[in-house]
N, C-alpha and C positions, 0 to 999 in steps of 0.2 A: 458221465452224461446224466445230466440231472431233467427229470419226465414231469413236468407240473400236470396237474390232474383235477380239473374244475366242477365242481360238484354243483348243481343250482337247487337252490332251497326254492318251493314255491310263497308267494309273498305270505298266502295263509298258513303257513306256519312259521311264522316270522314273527318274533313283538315289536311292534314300532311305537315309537315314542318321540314324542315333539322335540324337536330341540329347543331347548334353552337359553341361547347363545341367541336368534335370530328368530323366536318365536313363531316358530313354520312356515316362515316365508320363504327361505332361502337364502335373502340379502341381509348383508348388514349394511347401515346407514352412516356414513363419514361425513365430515365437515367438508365443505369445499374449496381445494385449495388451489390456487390460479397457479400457473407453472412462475418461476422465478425467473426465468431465462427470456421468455417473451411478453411476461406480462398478460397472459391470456392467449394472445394475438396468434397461436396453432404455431407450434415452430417442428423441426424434426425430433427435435428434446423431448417433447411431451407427445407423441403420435400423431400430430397433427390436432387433439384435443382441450389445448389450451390452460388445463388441467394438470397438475402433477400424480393428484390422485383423483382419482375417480371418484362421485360423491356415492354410489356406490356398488360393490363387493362381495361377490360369491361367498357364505359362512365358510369357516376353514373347519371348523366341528361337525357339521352333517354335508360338507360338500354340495351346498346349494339345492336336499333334498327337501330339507325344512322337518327330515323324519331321521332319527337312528334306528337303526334295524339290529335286532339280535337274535340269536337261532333258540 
């Protein structure tokens, strides 16, 4: 039996640092690309947004924090 055990740091004593990737915003910026299958036009293919990908996207480097944190 394995016991995980969560420790919380408070944020001041944490160093944060911008990210890099997404310049502290959070998002990163894509092209926009229409879905292939409907042409735009919302099909079940693309969630109903027309879109294949979204123009834009959660950073995958700070997780949409726009900060890295380290202890």
């Amino acid at each position: 039996m394995i016991i995980y055990i969560y420790i919380t740091i408070p944020m001041s004593l944490c160093d944060s640092v911008q990210c890099i990737k997404c310049i502290g915003i959070g998002l990163i910026k894509y092209d926009i690309k229409l879905c292939e299958i409907c042409d735009g036009k919302k099909c079940i293919m693309c969630n109903s947004t027309g879109y294949e990908k979204m123009p834009w996207d959660v950073c995958d480097m700070c997780h949409g924090d726009g900060y890295k944190y380290s202890k």
